[in-house]
matplotlib code that plots the C-alpha trace (Angstrom):
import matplotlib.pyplot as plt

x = [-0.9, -3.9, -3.1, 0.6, 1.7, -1.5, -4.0, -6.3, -3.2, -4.8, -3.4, -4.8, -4.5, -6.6, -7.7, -8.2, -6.7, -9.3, -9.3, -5.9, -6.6, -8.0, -5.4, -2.9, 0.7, 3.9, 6.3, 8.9, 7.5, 4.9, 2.9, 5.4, 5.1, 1.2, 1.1, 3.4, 1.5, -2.1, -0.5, 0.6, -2.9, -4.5, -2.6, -2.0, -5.2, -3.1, -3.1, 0.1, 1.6, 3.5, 5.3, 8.6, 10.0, 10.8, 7.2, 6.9, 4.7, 2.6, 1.8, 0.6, -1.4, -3.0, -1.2, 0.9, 1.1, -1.5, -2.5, -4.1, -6.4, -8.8, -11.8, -13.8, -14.8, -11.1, -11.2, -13.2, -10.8, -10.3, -7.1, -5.0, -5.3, -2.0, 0.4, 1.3, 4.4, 7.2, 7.7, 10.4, 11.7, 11.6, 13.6, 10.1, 9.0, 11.6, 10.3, 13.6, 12.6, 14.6, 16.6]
y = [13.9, 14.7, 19.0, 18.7, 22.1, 24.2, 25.1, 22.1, 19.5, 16.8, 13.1, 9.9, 7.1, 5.0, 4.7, 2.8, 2.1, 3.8, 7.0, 7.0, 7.6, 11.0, 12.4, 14.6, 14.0, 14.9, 12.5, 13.5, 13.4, 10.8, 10.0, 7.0, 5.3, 5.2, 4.3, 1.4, 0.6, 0.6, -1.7, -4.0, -3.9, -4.8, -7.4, -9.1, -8.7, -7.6, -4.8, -1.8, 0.7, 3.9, 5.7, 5.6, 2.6, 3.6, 3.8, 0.2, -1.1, 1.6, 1.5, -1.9, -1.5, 1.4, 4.3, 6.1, 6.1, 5.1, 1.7, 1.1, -2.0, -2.8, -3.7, -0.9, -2.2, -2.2, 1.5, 2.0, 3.6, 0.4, -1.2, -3.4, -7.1, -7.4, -9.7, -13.6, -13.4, -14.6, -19.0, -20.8, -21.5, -25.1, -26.2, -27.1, -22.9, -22.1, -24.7, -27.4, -30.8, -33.8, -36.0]
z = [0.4, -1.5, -2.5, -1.7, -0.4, -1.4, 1.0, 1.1, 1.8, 2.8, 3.5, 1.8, 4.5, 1.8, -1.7, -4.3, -7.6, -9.3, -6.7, -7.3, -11.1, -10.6, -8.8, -10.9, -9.5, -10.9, -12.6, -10.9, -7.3, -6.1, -9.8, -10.3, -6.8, -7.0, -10.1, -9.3, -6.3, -8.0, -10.8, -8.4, -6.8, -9.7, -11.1, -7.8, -5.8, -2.9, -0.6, -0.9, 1.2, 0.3, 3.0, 4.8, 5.6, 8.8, 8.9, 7.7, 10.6, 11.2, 7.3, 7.4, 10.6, 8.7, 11.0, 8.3, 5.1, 2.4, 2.0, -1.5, -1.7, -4.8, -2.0, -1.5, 1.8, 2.9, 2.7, 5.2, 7.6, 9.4, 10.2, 8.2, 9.9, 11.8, 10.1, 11.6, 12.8, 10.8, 11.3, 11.2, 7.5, 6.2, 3.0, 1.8, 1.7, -0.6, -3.2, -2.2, -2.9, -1.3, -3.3]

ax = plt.figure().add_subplot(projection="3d")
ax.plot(x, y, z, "-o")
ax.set_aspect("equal")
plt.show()
């Protein structure tokens, strides 16, 4: 929430790293988490999500939450593209070789 508990309370369902910059929050409430989440952004490329995780889904499918994504483009108020569903494991995914 962008004004958290003043008068212009606003959420942020999207943002950058860099919008994210330019937003004073406290230490000891949300500061750490975004600046956790727009670290991981930039280092990794990927998308990230803060919000409940009961909220998990709707996060990711842009419904809750905010999703932080480096692409400007990707913060366009569209929705996140929907995961695959999950496969079946192999030995091989988990980097097992056979002997």
């Amino acid at each position: 929430m962008r004004d958290f508990g003043g008068a212009d309370e606003s959420p942020i369902p999207e943002a950058t790293p860099t919008a994210l910059d330019d937003l004073d929050l406290a230490a000891g409430s949300m500061g750490p988490k975004v600046a956790a989440a727009a670290a991981f952004v930039r280092a990794s490329g990927n998308r990230a999500g803060i919000g409940r995780l009961a909220d998990a889904r709707a996060i990711l499918e842009g419904r809750a939450g905010t999703r932080i994504s480096d692409d400007e483009a990707a913060c366009d108020g569209s929705p996140a593209p929907r995961p695959d569903p999950p496969s079946a494991a192999r030995s091989d995914d988990f980097g097992a070789s056979a002997a």
